[in-house]
C-alpha positions as CSV (number, residue, x, y, z in Angstrom):
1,X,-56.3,109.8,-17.8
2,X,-59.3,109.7,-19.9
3,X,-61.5,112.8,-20.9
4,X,-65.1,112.9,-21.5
5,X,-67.7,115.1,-23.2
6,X,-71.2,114.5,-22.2
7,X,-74.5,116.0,-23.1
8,X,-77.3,115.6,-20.8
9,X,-81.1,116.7,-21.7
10,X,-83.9,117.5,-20.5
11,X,-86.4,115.8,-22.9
12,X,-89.6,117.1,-23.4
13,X,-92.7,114.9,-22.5
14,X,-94.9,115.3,-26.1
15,X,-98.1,113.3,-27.1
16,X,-96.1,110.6,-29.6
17,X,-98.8,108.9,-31.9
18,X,-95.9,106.6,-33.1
19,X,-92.4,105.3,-32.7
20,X,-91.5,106.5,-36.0
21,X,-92.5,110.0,-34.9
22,X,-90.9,109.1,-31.4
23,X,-87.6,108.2,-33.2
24,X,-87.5,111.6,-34.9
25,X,-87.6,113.4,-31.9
26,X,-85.1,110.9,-30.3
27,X,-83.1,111.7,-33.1
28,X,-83.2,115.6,-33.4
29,X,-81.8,115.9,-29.5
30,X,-79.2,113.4,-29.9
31,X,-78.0,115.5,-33.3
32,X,-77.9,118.4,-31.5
33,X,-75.8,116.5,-29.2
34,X,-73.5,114.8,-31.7
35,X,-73.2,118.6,-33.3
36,X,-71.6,119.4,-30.0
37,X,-69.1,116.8,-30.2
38,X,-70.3,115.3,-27.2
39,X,-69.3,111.5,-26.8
40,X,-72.3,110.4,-25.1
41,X,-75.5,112.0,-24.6
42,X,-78.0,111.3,-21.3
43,X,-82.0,110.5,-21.7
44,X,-84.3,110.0,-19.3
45,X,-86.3,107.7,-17.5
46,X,-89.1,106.2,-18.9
47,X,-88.3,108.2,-22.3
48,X,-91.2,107.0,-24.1
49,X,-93.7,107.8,-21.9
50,X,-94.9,110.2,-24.9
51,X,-95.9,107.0,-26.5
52,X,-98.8,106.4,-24.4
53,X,-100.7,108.5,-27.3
54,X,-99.9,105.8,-29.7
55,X,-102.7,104.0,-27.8
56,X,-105.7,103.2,-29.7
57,X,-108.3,103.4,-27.2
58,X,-108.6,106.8,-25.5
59,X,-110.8,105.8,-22.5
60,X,-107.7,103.5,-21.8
61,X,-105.9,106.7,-21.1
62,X,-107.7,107.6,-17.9
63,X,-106.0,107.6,-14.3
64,X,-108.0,104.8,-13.0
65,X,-107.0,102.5,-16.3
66,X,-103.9,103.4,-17.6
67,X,-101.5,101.6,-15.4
68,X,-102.6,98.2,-17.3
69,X,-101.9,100.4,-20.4
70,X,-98.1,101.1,-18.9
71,X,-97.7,97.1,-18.4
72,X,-99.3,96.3,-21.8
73,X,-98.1,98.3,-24.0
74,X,-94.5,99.6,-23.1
75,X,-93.4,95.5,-22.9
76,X,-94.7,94.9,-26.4
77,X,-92.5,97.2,-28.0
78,X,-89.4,96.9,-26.5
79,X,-87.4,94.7,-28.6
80,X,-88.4,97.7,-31.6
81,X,-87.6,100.4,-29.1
82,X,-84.0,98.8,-28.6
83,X,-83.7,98.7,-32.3
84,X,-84.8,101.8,-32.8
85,X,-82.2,103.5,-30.1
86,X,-79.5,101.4,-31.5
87,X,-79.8,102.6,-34.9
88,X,-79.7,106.3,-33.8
89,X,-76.4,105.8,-31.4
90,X,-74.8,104.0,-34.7
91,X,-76.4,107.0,-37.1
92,X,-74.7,109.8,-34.7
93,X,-71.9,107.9,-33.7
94,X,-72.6,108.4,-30.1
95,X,-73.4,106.3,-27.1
96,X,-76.9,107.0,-25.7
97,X,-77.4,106.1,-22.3
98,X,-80.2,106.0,-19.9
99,X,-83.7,106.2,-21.6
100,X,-85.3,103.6,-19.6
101,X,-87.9,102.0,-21.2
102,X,-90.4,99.1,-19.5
103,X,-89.5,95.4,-20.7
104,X,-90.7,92.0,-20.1
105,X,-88.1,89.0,-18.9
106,X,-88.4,85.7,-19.6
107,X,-89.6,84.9,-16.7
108,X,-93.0,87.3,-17.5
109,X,-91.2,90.0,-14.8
110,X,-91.4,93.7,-15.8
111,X,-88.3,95.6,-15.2
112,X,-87.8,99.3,-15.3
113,X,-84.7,99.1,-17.9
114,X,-81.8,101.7,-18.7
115,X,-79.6,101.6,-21.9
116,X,-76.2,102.0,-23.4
117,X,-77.3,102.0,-27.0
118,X,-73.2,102.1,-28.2
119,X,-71.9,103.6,-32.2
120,X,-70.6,99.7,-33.0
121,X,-74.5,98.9,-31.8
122,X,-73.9,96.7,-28.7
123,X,-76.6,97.3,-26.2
124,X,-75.6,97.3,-22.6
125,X,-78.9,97.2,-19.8
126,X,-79.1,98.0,-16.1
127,X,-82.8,97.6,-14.5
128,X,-83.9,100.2,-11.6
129,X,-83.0,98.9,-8.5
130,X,-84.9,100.9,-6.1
131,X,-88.6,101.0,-6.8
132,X,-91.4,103.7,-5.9
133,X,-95.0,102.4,-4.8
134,X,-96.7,103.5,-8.1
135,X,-93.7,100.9,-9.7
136,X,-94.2,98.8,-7.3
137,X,-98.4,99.2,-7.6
138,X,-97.7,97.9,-11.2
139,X,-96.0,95.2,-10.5
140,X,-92.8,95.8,-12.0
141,X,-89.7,93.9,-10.4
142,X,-86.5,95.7,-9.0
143,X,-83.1,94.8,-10.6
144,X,-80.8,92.8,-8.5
145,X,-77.5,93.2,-10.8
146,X,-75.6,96.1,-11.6
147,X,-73.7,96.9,-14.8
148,X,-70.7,99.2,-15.2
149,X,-69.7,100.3,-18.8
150,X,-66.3,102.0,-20.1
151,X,-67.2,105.2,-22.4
152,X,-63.9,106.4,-24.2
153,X,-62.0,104.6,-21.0
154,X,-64.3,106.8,-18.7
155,X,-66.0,103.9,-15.9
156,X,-69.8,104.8,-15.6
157,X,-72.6,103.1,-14.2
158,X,-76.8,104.1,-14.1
159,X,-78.8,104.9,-11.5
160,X,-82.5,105.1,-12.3
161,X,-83.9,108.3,-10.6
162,X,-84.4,106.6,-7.0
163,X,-81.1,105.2,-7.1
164,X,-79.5,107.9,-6.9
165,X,-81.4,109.0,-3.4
166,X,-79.9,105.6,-2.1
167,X,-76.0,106.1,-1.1
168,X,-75.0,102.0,-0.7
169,X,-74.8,100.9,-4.6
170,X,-73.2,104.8,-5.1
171,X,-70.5,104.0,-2.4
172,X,-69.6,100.5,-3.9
173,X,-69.5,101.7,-7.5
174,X,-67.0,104.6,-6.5
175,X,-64.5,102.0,-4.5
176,X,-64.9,99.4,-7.7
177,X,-63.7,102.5,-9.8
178,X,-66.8,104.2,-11.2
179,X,-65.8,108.0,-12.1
180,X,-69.2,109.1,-13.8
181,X,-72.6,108.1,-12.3
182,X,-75.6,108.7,-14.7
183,X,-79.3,109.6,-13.2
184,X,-82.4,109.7,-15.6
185,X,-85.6,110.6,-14.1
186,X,-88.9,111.1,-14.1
187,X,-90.5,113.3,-11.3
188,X,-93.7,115.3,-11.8
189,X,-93.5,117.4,-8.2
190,X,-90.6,119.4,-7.0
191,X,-90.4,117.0,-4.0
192,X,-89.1,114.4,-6.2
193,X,-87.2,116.4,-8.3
194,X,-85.1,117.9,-5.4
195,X,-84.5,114.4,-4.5
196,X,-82.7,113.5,-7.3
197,X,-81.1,117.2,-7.5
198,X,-79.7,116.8,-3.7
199,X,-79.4,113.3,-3.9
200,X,-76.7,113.5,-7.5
201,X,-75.1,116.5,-5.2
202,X,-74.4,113.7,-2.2
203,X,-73.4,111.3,-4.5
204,X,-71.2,113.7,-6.3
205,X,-69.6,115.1,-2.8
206,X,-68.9,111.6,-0.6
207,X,-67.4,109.2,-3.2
208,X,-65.5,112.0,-5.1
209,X,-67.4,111.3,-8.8
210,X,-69.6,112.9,-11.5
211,X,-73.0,112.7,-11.3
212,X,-75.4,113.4,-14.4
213,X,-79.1,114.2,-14.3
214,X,-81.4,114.3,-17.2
215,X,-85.3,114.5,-16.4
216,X,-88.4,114.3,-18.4
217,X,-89.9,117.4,-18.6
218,X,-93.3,118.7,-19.4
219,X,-97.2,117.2,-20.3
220,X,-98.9,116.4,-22.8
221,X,-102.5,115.7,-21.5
222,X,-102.3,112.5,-20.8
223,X,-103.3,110.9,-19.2
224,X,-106.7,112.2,-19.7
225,X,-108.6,114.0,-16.5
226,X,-105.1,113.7,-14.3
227,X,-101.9,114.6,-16.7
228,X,-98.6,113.7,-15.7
229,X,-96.5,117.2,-15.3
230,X,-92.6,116.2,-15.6
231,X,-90.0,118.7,-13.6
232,X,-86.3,118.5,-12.6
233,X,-84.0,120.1,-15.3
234,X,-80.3,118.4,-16.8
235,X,-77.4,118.7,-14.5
236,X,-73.7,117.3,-14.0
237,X,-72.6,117.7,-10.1
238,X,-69.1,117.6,-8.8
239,X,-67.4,116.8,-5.7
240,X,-67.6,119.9,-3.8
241,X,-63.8,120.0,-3.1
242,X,-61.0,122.3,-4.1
243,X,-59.3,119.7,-6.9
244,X,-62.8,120.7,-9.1
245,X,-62.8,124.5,-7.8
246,X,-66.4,124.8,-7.7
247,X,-68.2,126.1,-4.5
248,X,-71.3,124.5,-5.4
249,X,-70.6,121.6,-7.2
250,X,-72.5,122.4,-10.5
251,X,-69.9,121.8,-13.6
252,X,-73.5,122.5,-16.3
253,X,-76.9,122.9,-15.4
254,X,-79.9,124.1,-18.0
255,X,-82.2,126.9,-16.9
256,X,-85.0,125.8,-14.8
257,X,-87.5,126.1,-17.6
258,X,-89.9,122.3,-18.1
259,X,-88.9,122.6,-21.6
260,X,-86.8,120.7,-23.9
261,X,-82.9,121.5,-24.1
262,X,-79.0,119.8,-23.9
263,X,-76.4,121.4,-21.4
264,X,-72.9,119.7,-22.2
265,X,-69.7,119.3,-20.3
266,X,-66.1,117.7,-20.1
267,X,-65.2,115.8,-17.9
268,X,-61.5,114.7,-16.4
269,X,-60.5,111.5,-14.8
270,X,-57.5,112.9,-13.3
271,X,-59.7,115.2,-11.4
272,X,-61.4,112.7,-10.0
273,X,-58.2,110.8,-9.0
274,X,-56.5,114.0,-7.9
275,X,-59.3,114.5,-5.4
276,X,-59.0,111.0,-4.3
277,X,-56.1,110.9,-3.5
278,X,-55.6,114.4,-1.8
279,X,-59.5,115.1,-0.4
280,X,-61.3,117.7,1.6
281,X,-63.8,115.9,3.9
282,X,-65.5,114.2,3.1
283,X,-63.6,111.9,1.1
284,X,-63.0,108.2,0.4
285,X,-59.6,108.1,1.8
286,X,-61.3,109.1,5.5
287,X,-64.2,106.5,5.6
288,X,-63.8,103.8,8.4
289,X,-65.5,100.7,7.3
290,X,-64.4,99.0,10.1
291,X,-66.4,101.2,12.3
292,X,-69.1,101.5,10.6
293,X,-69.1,97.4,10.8
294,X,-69.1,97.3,14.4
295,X,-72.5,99.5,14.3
296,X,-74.3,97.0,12.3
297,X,-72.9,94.7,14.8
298,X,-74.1,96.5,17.5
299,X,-70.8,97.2,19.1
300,X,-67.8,99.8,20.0
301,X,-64.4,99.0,18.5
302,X,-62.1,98.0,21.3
303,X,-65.0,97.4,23.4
C-alpha cells in the first residue's frame, strides 16, 4: 500500500522578461506546495509560455509571426530550463512533474516534452503523444514512447492535455499498473478545457485510477493584437465507485477563478486496488478484450 500527497496548480500565465524571474515564480508555487507537505506537485503544459516576453523583438510577438518565435526560442533554452526545474525539485525536496516545455532532438525534431524534475535531481521525460493542428502547424513531432515513474512507490504516468481525451494509452497504463495519471494543460476556450475536465473524469471512472489536472491560466497580452486567454482550473478525479465514496468523482478541485492557486490531496493505493478488485461498472475486472478483438476483426464471437 503506498500513500500519496499531491498538489496540483493552476499556474498563472504572466509576461516573464526572464528565466531568472520565471524560476522565482516556479519557485514560490512549488514552496507553497512543499509547505503543504505535498510529495509532488503538478505544472502545466507549456509552463513557460510566459517566457515569450523574454523576446527581444516585439513585432515578433504578433499572431501572424510568433509561431517561429515558439520553435526558436523555447528549443534554445531547454537544456537551462531542465536545469533550472531540477534545482528547484532538489531545493524543496519535491518531485515536479508535468511542465512541458518545447525541446529539440537530435534528430532537429521538436517535441512537446513533460518532466519529472525528482529531490536526488534525476530528470525523467515523456513527449505529448497526441498532437492538436496548431502543434502540428509548427511542426512539432508526437512522442511514440511512454514513460511510467514510481513516486513514493505510487506508479504514475503523463498525459499531455490531449492525451488524456484519448482512452487507448489510459487503458494500457491502468492494466500495466499505473494508479495515478497526471494531465497538464493548456486550453484557452472552455471547449478545450471541458475536454480535459470530462476526459480526466472518463479516465478516472473506466480504468479505476487518479487522474490530476493542472492548467495554465490567465494572459498576459501576448501575443500582441490576439492574446492567448488560458482556462480550465486544477483538479484530482476519482473513479466514480463506492470503494472512493464520492458521487462525483472530485477528491480536490480549486475554484473556477483563471487565477493562480494549489489544491492538494492524498491519495491511497489500496483504494485503487480495493476498487479493482470489487468494482461497480464499469470496471477492469468486466472488460472483454476478446470481444472487442473480434470487432476490429470484423466479426461475432462464435460466429
Amino acid at each position: 500500500m503506498s500513500r500519496l500527497r499531491i498538489a496540483t496548480a493552476q499556474f498563472a500565465l504572466r509576461a516573464e522578461p526572464s528565466l531568472e524571474v520565471f524560476g522565482e515564480h516556479v519557485a514560490s508555487v512549488v514552496a507553497e506546495a512543499a509547505a503543504a507537505r505535498a510529495q509532488v506537485v503538478l505544472l502545466p503544459e507549456l509552463v513557460t509560455t510566459g517566457l515569450l516576453a523574454s523576446h527581444p523583438d516585439p513585432e515578433a510577438l504578433a499572431p501572424s509571426r510568433v509561431d517561429e518565435v515558439y520553435r526558436s526560442l523555447f528549443p534554445r533554452i531547454a537544456n537551462d530550463y531542465v536545469d533550472l526545474m531540477s534545482g528547484i525539485a532538489q531545493q524543496f525536496g519535491i518531485v515536479i512533474a508535468g511542465a512541458s516545455h518545447f525541446r529539440q532532438l537530435p534528430d532537429g525534431s521538436l517535441r512537446n516534452t513533460g518532466y519529472y524534475f525528482h529531490p536526488d535531481g534525476q530528470v525523467d521525460t515523456q513527449d505529448k503523444l497526441h498532437l492538436t493542428p496548431p502543434e502540428r502547424a509548427m511542426g512539432i513531432s508526437p512522442g511514440d514512447t511512454v514513460t511510467q515513474v514510481r513516486i513514493d512507490g505510487f506508479p504514475t504516468a503523463l498525459q499531455i492535455c490531449a492525451d488524456i481525451e484519448f482512452p487507448e494509452v489510459s487503458r494500457e497504463l491502468a492494466l500495466q499498473g499505473v494508479e495515478l495519471i497526471l494531465a497538464p494543460s493548456l486550453t484557452w476556450n472552455s471547449r478545450g478545457a471541458n475536454r480535459v475536465r470530462y476526459g480526466a473524469h472518463a479516465r478516472a471512472m473506466e480504468n479505476q485510477l487518479y487522474v490530476a489536472v493542472s492548467p495554465l491560466v490567465g494572459s498576459n497580452g501576448l501575443p500582441h493584437g490576439g492574446a492567448l486567454h488560458c482556462t480550465g482550473y486544477a483538479l484530482v478525479t476519482t473513479p466514480l465507485d463506492r470503494t472512493f465514496g464520492l458521487n462525483d468523482g472530485v477528491l480536490a478541485a480549486h475554484a473556477d477563478t483563471r487565477q493562480e492557486g494549489i489544491v492538494i490531496a492524498d491519495l491511497d493505493s489500496s483504494l485503487v486496488s480495493a476498487s479493482r478488485d470489487n468494482p461497480e461498472p464499469p470496471g477492469l475486472k468486466f472488460i472483454r478484450p476478446a470481444f472487442y478483438e473480434s470487432l476490429r476483426q470484423g466479426t461475432r464471437i462464435g460466429g
